[in-house]
N, C-alpha and C positions, 0 to 999 in steps of 0.2 A: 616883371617880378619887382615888388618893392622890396622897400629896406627891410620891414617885419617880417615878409614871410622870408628872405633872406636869412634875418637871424635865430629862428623858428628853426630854417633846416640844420642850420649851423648848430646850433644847439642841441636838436634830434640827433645828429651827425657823431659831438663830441661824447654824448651819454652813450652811444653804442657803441662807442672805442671804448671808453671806460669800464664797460657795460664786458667788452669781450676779455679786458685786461685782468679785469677782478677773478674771469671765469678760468682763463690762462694761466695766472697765480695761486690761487683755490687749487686747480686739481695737479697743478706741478707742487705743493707744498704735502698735500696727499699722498702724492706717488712718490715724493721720496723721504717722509717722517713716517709711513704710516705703514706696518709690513702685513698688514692681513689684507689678503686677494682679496675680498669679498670686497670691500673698502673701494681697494683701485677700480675694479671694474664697474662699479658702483658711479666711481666716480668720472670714469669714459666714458657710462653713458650718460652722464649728466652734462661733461662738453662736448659729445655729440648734438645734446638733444637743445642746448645753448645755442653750437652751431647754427641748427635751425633757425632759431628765434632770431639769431640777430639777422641772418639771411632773408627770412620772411621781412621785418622790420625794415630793410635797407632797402626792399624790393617797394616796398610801400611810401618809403620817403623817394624813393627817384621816380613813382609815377604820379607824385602828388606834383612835378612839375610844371 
């Protein structure tokens, strides 16, 4: 593995931290500014389905090894 595809993953790596941070903060600012149910659960399944994505995503950067 060279140095580029090194920083390649490293880079894929830190935008999917970031990636899961914004979606952690997003629906915890939701669930407690925001009092209609519909909203919240709305917004569970939105980092549910986040969840996913970055899990597919993470699965595809450690078999591009």
């Amino acid at each position: 593995m060279n140095n580029k595809s090194r920083i390649a993953k490293g880079v894929k790596i830190i935008a999917l931290v970031i990636y899961g941070m914004l979606t952690i903060a997003t629906c915890a600012g939701v669930w407690n500014f925001c009092p209609e149910r519909a909203v919240k659960l709305f917004s569970a399944a939105l980092l549910i389905a986040n969840c996913g994505a970055i899990w597919c995503l993470a699965k595809t950067i450690k078999t591009d090894e």
